[in-house]
Backbone of each chain as nested JSON, in Angstrom:
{
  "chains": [
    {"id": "A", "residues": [
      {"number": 1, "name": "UNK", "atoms": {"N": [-11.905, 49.016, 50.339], "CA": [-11.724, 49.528, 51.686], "C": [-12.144, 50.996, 51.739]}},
      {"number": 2, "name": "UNK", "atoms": {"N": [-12.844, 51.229, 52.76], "CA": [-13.556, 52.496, 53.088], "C": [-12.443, 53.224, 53.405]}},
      {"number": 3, "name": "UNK", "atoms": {"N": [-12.086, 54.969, 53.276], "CA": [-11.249, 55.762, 53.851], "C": [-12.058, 56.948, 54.131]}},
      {"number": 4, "name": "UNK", "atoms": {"N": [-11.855, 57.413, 55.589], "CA": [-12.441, 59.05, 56.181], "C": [-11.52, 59.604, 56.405]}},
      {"number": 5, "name": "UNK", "atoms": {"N": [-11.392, 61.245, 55.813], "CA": [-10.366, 62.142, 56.054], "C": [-10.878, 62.8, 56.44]}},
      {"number": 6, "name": "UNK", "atoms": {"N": [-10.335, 63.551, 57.679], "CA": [-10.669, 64.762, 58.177], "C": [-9.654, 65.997, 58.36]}},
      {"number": 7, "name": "UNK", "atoms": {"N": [-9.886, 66.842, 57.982], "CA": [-8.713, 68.246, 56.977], "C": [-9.396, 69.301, 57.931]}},
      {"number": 8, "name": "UNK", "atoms": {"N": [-8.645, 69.932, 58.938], "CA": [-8.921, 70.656, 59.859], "C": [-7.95, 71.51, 59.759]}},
      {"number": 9, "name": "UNK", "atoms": {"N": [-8.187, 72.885, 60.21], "CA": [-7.238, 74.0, 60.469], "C": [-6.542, 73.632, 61.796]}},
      {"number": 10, "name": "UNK", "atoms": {"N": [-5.209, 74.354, 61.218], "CA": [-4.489, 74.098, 62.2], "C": [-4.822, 75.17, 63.63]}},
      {"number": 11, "name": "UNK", "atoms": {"N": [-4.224, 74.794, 64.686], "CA": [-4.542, 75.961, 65.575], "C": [-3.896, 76.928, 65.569]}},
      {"number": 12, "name": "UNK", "atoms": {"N": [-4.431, 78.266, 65.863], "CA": [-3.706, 79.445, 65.105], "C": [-3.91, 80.078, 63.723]}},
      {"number": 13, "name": "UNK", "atoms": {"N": [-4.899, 79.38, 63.614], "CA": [-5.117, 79.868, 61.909], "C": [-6.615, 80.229, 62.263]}},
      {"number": 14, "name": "UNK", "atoms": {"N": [-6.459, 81.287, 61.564], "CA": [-7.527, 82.362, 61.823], "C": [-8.993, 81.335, 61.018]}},
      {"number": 15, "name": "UNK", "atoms": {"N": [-10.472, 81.08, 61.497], "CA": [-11.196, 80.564, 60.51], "C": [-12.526, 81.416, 60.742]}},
      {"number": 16, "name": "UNK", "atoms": {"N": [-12.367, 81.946, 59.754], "CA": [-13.53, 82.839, 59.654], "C": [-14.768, 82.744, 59.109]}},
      {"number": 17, "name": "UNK", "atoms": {"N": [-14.675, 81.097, 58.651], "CA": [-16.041, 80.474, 58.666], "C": [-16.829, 80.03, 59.28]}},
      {"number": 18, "name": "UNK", "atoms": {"N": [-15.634, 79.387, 60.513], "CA": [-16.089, 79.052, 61.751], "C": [-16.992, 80.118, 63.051]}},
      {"number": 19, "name": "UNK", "atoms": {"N": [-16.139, 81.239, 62.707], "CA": [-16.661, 82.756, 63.349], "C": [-17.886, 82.943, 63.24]}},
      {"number": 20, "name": "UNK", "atoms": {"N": [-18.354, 83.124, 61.632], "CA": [-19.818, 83.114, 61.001], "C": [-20.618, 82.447, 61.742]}},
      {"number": 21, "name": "UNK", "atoms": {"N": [-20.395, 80.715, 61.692], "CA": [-21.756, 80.152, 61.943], "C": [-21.653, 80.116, 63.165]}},
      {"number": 22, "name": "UNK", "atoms": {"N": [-20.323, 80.546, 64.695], "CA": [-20.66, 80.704, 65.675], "C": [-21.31, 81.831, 66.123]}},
      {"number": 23, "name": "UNK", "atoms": {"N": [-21.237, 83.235, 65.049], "CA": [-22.194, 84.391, 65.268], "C": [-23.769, 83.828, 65.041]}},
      {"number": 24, "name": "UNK", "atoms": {"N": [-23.928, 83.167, 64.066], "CA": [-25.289, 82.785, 63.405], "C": [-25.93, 81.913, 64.944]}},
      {"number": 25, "name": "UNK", "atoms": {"N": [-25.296, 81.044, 65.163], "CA": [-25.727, 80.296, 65.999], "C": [-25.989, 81.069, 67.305]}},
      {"number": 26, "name": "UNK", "atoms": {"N": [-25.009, 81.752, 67.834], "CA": [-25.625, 82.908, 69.124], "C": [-26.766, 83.663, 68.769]}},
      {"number": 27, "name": "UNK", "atoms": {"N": [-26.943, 84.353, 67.537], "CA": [-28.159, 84.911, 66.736], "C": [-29.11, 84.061, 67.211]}},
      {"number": 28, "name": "UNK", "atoms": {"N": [-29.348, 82.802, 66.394], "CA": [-30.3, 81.543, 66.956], "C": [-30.855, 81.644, 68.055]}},
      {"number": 29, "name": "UNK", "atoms": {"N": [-29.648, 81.974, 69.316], "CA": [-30.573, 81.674, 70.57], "C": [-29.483, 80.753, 71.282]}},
      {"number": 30, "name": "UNK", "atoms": {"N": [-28.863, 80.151, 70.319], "CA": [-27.601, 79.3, 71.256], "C": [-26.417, 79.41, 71.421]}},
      {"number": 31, "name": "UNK", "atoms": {"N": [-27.31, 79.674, 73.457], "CA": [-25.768, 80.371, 74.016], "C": [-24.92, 79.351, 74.668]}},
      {"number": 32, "name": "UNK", "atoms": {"N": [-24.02, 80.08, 74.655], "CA": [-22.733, 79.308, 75.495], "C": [-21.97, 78.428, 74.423]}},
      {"number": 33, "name": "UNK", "atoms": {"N": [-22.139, 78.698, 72.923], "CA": [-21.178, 78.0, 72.194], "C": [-19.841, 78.732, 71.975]}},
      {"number": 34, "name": "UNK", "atoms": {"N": [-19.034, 77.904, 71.839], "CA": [-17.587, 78.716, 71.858], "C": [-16.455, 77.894, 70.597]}},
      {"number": 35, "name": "UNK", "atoms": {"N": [-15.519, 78.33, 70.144], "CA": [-14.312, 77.815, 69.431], "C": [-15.389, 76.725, 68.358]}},
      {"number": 36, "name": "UNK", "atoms": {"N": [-16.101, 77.504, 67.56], "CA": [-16.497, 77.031, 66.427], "C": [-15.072, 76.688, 65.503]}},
      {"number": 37, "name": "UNK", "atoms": {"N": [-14.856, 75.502, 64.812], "CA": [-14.063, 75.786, 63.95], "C": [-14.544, 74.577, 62.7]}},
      {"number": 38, "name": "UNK", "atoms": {"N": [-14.161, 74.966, 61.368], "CA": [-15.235, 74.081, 60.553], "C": [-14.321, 73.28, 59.363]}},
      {"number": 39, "name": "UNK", "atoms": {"N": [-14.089, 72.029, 59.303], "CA": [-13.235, 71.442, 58.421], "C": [-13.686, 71.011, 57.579]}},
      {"number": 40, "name": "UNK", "atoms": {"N": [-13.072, 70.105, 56.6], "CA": [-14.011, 69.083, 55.692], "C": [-13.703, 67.616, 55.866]}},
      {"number": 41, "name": "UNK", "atoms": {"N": [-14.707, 66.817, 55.481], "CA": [-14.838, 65.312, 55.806], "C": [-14.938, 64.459, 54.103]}},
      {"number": 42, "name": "UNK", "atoms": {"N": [-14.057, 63.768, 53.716], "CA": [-13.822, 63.213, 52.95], "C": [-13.689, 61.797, 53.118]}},
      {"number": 43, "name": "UNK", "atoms": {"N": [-15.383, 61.139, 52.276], "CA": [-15.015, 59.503, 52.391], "C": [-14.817, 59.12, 50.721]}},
      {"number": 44, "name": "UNK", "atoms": {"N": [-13.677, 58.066, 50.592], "CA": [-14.019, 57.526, 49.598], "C": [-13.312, 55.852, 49.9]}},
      {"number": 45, "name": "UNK", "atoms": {"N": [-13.417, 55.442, 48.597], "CA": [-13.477, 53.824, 48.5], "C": [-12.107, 53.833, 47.851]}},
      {"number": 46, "name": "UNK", "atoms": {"N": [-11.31, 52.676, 48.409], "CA": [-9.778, 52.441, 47.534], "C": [-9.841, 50.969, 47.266]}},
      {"number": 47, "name": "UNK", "atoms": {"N": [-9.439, 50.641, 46.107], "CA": [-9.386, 49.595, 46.199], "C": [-7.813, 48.545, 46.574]}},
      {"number": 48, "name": "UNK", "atoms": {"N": [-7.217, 49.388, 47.206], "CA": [-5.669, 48.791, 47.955], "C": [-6.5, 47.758, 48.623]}},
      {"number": 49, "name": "UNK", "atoms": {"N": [-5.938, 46.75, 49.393], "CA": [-6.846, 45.825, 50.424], "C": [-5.581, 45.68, 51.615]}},
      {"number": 50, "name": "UNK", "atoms": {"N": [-4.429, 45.971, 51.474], "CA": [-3.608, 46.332, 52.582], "C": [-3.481, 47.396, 53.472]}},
      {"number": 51, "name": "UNK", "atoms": {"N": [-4.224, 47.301, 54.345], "CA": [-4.254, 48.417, 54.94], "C": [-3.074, 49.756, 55.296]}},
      {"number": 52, "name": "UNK", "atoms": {"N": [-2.011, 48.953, 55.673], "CA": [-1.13, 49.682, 55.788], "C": [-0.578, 50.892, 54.384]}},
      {"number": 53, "name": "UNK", "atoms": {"N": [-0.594, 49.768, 52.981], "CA": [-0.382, 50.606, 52.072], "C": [-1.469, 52.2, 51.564]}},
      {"number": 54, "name": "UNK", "atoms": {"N": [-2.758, 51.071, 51.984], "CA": [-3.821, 51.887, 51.787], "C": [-3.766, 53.671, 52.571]}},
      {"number": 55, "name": "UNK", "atoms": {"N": [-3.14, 52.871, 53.471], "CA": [-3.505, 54.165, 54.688], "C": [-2.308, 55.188, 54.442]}},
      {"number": 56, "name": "UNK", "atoms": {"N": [-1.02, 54.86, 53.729], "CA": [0.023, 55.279, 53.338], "C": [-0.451, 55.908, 52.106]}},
      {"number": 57, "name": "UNK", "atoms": {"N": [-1.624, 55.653, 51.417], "CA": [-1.739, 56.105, 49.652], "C": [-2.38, 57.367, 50.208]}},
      {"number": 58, "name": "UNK", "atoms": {"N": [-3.541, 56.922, 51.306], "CA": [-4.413, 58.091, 51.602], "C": [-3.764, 58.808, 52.222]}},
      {"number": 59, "name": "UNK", "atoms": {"N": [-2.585, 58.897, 52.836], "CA": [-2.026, 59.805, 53.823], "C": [-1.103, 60.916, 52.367]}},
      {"number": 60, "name": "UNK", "atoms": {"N": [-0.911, 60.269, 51.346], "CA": [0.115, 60.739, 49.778], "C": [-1.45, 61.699, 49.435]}},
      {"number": 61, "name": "UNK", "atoms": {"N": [-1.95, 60.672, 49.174], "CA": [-3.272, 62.062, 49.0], "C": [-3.291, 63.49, 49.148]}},
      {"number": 62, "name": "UNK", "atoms": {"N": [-3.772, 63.346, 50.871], "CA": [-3.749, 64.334, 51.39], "C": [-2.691, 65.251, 51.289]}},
      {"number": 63, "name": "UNK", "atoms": {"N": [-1.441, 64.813, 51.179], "CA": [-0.23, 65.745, 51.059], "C": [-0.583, 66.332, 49.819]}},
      {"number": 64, "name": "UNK", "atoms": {"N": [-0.787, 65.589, 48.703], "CA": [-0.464, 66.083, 47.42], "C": [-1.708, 67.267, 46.704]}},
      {"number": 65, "name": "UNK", "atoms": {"N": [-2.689, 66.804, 47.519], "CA": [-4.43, 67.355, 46.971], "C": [-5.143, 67.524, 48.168]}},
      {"number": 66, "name": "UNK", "atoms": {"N": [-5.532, 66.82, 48.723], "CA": [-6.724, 66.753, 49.653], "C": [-6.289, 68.687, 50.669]}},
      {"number": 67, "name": "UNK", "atoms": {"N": [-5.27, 68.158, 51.279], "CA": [-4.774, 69.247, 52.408], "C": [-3.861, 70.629, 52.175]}},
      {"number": 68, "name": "UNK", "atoms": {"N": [-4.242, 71.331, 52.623], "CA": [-3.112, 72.364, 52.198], "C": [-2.097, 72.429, 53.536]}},
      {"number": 69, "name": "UNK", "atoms": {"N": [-1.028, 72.116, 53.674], "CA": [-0.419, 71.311, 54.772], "C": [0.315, 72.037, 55.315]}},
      {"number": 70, "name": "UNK", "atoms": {"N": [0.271, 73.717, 54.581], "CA": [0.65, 74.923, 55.371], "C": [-0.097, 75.208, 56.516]}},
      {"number": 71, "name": "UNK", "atoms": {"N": [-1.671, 75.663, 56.486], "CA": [-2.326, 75.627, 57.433], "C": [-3.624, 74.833, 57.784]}},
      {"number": 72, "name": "UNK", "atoms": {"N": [-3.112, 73.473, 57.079], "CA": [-4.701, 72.319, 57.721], "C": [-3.513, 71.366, 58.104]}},
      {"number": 73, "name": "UNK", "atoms": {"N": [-4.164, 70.837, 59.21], "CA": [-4.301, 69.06, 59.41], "C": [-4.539, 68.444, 58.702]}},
      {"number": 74, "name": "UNK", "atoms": {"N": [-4.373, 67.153, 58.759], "CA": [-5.174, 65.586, 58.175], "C": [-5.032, 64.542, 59.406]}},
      {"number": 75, "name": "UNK", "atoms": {"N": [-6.003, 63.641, 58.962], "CA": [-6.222, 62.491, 59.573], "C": [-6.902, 61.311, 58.915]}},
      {"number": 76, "name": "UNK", "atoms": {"N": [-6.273, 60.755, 58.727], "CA": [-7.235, 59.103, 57.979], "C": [-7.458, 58.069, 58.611]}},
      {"number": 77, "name": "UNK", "atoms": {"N": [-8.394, 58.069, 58.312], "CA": [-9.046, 56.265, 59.003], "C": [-9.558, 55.581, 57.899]}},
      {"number": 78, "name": "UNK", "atoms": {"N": [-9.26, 54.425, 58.517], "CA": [-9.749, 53.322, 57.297], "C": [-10.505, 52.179, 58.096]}},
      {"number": 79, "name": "UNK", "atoms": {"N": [-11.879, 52.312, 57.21], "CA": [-12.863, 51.024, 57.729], "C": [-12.839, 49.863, 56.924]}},
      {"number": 80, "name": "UNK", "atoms": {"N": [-12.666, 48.592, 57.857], "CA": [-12.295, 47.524, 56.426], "C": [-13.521, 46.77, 56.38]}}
    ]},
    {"id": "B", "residues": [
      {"number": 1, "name": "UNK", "atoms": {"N": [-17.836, 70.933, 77.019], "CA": [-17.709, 69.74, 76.489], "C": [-17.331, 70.305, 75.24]}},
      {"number": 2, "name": "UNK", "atoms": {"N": [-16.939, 69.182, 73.927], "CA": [-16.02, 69.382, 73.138], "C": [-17.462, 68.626, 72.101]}},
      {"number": 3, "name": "UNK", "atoms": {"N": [-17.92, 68.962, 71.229], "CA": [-18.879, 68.386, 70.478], "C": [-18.196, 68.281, 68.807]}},
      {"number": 4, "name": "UNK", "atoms": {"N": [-18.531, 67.363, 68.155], "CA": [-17.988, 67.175, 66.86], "C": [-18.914, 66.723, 65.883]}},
      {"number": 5, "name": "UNK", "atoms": {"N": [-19.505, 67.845, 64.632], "CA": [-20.538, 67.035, 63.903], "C": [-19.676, 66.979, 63.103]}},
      {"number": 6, "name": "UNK", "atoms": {"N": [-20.479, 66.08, 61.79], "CA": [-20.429, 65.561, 60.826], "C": [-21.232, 65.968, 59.671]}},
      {"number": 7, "name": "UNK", "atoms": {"N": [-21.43, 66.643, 58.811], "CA": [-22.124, 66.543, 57.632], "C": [-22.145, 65.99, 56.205]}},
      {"number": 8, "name": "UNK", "atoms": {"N": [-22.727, 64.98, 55.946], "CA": [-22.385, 64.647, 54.705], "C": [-24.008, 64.797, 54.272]}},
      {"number": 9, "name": "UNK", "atoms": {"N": [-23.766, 64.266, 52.245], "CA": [-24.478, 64.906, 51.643], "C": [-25.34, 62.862, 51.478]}},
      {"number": 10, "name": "UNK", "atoms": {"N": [-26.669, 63.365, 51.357], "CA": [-27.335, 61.585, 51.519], "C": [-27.137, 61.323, 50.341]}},
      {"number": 11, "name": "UNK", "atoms": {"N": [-27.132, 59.768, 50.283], "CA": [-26.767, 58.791, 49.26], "C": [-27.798, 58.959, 48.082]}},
      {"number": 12, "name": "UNK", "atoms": {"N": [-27.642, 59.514, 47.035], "CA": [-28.352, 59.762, 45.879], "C": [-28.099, 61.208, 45.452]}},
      {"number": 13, "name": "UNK", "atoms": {"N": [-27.816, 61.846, 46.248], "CA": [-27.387, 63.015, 46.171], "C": [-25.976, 63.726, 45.112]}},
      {"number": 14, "name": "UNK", "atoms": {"N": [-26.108, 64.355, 44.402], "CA": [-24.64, 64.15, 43.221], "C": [-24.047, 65.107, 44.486]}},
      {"number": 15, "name": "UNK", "atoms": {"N": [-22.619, 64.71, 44.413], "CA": [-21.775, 65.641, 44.528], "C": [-20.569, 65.664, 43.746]}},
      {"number": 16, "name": "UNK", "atoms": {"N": [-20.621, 67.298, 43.036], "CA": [-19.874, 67.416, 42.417], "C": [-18.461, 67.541, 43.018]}},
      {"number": 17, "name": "UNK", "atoms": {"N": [-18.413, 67.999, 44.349], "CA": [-17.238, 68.177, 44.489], "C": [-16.335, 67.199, 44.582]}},
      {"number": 18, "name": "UNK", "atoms": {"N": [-17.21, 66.428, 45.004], "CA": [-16.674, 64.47, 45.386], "C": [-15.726, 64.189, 43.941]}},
      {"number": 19, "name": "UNK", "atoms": {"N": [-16.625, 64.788, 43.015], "CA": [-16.621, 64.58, 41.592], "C": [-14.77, 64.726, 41.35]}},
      {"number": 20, "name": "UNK", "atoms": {"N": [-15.011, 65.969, 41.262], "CA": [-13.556, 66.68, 40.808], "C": [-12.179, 66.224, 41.419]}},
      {"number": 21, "name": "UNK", "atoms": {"N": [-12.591, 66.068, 43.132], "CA": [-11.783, 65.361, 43.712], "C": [-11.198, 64.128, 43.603]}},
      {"number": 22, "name": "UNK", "atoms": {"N": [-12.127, 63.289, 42.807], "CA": [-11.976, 61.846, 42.45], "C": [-10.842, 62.024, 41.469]}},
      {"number": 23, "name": "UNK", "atoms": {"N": [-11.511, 63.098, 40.337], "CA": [-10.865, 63.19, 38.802], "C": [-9.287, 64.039, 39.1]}},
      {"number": 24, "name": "UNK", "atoms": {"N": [-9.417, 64.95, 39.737], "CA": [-7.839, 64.961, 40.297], "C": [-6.832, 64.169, 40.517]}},
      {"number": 25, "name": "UNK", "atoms": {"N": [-7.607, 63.31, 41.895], "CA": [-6.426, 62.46, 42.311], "C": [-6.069, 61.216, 41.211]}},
      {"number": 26, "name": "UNK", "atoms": {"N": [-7.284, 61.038, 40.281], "CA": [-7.047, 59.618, 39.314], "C": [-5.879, 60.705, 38.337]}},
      {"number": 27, "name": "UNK", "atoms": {"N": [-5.947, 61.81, 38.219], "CA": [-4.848, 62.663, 37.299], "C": [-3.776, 62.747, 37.744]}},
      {"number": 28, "name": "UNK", "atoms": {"N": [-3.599, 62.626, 39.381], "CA": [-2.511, 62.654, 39.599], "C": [-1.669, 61.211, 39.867]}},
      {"number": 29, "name": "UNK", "atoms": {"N": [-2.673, 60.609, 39.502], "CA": [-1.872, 58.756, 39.791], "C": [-2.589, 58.047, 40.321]}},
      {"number": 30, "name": "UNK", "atoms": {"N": [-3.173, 58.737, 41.31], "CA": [-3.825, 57.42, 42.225], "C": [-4.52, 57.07, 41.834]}},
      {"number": 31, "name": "UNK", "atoms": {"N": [-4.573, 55.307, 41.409], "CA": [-5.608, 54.378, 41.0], "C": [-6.171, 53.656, 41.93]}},
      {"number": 32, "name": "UNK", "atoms": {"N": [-7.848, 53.586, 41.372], "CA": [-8.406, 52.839, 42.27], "C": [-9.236, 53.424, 43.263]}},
      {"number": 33, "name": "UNK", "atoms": {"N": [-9.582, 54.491, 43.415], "CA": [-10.33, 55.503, 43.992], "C": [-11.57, 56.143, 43.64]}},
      {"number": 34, "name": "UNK", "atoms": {"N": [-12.239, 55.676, 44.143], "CA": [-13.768, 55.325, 43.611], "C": [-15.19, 55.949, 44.793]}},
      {"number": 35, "name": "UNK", "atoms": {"N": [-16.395, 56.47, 44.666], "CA": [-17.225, 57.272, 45.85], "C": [-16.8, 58.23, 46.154]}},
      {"number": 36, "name": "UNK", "atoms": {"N": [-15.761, 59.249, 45.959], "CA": [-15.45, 60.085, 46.922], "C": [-16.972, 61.401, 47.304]}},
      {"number": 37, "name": "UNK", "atoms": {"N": [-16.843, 61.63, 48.649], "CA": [-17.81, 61.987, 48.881], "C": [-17.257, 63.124, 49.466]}},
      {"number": 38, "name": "UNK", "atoms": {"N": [-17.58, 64.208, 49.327], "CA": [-17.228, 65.28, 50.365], "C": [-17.947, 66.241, 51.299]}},
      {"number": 39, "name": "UNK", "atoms": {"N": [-17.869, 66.256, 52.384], "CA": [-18.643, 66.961, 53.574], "C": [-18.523, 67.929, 54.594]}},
      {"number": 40, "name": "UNK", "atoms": {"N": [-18.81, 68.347, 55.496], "CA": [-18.214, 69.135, 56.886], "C": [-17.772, 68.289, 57.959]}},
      {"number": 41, "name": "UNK", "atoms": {"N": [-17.289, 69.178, 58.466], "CA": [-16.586, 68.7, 59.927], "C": [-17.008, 70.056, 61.17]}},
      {"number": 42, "name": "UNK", "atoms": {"N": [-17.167, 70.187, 61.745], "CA": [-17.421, 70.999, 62.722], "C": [-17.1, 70.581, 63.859]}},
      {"number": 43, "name": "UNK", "atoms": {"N": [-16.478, 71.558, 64.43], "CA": [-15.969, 71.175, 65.978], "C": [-16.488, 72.414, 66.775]}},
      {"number": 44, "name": "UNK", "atoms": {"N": [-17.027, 72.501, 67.742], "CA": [-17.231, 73.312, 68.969], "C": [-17.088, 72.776, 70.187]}},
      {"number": 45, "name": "UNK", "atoms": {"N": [-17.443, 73.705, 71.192], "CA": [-17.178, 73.834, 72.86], "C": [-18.366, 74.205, 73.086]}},
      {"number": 46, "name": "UNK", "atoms": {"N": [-19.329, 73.735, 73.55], "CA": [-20.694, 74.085, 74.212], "C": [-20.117, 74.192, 76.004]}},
      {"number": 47, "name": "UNK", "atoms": {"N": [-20.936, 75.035, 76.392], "CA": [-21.046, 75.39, 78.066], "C": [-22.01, 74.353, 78.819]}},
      {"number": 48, "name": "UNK", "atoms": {"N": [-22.636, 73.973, 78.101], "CA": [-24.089, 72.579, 78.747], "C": [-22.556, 71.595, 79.313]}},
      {"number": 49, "name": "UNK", "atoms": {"N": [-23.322, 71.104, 80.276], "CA": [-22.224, 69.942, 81.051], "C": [-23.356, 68.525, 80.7]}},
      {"number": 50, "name": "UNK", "atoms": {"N": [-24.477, 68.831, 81.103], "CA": [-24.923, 67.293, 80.83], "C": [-24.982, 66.602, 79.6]}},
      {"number": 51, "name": "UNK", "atoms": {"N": [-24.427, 65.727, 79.007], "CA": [-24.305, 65.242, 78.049], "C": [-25.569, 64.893, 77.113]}},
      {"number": 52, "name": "UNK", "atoms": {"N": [-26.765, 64.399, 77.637], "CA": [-27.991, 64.734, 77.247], "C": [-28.851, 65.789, 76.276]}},
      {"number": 53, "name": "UNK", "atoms": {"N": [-28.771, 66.675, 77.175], "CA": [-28.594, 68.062, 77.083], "C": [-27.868, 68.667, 75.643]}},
      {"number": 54, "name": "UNK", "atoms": {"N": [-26.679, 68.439, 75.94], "CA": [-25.872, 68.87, 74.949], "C": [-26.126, 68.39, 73.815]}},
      {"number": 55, "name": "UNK", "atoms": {"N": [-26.284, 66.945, 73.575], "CA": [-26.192, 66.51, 72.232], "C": [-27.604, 66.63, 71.775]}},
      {"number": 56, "name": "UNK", "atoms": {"N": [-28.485, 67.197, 72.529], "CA": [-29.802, 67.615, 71.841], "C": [-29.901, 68.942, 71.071]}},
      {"number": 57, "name": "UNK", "atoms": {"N": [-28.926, 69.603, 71.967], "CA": [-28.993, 71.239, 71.377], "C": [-27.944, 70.941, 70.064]}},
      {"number": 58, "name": "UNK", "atoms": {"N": [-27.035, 70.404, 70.347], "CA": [-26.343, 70.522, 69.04], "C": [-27.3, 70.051, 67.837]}},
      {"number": 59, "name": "UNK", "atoms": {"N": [-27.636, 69.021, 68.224], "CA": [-28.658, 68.519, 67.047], "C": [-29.576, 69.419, 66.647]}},
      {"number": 60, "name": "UNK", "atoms": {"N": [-30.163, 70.153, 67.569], "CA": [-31.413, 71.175, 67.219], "C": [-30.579, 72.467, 66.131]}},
      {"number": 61, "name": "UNK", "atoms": {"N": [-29.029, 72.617, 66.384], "CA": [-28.336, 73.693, 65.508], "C": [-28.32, 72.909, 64.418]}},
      {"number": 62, "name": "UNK", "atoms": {"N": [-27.993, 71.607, 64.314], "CA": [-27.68, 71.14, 63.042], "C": [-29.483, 71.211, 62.199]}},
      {"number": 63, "name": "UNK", "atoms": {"N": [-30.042, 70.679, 62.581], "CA": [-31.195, 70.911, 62.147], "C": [-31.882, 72.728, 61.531]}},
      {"number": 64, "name": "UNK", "atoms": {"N": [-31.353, 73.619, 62.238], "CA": [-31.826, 74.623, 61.727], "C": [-30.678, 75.541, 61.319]}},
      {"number": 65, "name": "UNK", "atoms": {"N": [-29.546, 75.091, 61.358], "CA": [-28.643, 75.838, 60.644], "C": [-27.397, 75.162, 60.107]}},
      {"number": 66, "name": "UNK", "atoms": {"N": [-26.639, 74.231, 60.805], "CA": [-25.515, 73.635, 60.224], "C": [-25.716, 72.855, 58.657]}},
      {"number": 67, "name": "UNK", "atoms": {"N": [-27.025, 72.015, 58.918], "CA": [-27.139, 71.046, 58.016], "C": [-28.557, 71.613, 57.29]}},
      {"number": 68, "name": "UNK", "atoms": {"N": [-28.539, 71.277, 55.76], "CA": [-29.805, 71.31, 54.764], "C": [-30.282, 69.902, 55.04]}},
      {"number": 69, "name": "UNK", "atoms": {"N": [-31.598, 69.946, 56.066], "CA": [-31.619, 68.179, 56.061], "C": [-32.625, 67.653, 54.926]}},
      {"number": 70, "name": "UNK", "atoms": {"N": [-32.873, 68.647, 53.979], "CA": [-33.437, 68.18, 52.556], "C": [-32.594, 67.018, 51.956]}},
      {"number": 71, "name": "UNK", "atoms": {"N": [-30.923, 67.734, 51.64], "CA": [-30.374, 66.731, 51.016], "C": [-28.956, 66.552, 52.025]}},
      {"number": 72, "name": "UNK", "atoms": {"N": [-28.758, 66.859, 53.013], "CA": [-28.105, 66.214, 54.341], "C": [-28.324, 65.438, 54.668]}},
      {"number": 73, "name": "UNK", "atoms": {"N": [-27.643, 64.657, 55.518], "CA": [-27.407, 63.884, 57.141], "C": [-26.482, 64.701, 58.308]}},
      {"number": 74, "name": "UNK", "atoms": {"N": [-27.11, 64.646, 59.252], "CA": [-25.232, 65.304, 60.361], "C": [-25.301, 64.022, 61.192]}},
      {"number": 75, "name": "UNK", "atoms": {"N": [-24.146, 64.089, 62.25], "CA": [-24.186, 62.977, 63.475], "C": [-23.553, 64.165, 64.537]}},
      {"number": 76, "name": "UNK", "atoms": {"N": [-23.517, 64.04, 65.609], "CA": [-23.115, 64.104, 66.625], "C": [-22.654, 63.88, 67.447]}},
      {"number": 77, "name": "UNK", "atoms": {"N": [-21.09, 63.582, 67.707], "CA": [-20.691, 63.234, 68.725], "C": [-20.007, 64.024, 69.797]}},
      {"number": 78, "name": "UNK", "atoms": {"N": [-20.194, 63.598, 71.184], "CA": [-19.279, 64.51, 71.872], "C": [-18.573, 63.405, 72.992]}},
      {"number": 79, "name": "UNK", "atoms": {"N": [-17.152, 64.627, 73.033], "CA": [-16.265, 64.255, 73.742], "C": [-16.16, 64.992, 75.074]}},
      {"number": 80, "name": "UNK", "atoms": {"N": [-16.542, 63.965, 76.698], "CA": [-16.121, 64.919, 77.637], "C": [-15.02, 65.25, 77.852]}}
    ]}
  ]
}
């Protein structure tokens, strides 16, 4: 079973990576972009086949490694 | 509008970080976790209203700055 995580800052948390490539990008020429903010996307393969557990292992994940759960989000999806 | 890419790295492509991430979580217990792949997430607010429009320019940023489309892919989606 396929799993996508997506590990986003929370709101309120300063991202100053996001800042960058929205300066870079006005640089570019493209205007009118606003609230750049830049996370990471994590797919991998589990071999649970219950979804529910699955989605419960990947959600242990993220707590334990994937997220820093002071100031990111998570979110998992699972493609079966 | 609310636009959301995606970057991941194309299939043949090593990623190490995928790498480490895998070898972590198998260190920390979780069995059975296999591909991990790791990528961007990007979220912005473009000022373009036509949806058309929009998801062309975003694409044209991903193309010359978000994404290396040597050894990239991005997608694009947006939310009105």
């Amino acid at each position: 079973m396929k799993a996508k995580v997506h590990i986003t800052l929370k709101s309120g948390v300063l991202d100053p990576q996001g800042k960058a490539v929205q300066h870079a990008l006005s640089s570019l020429g493209f205007a009118g972009v606003d609230n750049v903010r830049q996370g990471k996307f994590i797919e991998m393969t589990v071999a649970e086949t219950d979804p529910v557990v699955a989605k419960a292992t990947v959600e242990q994940m993220c707590k334990s490694l994937l997220a820093n759960t002071v100031i990111e989000n998570y979110s998992v999806e699972l493609e079966v």
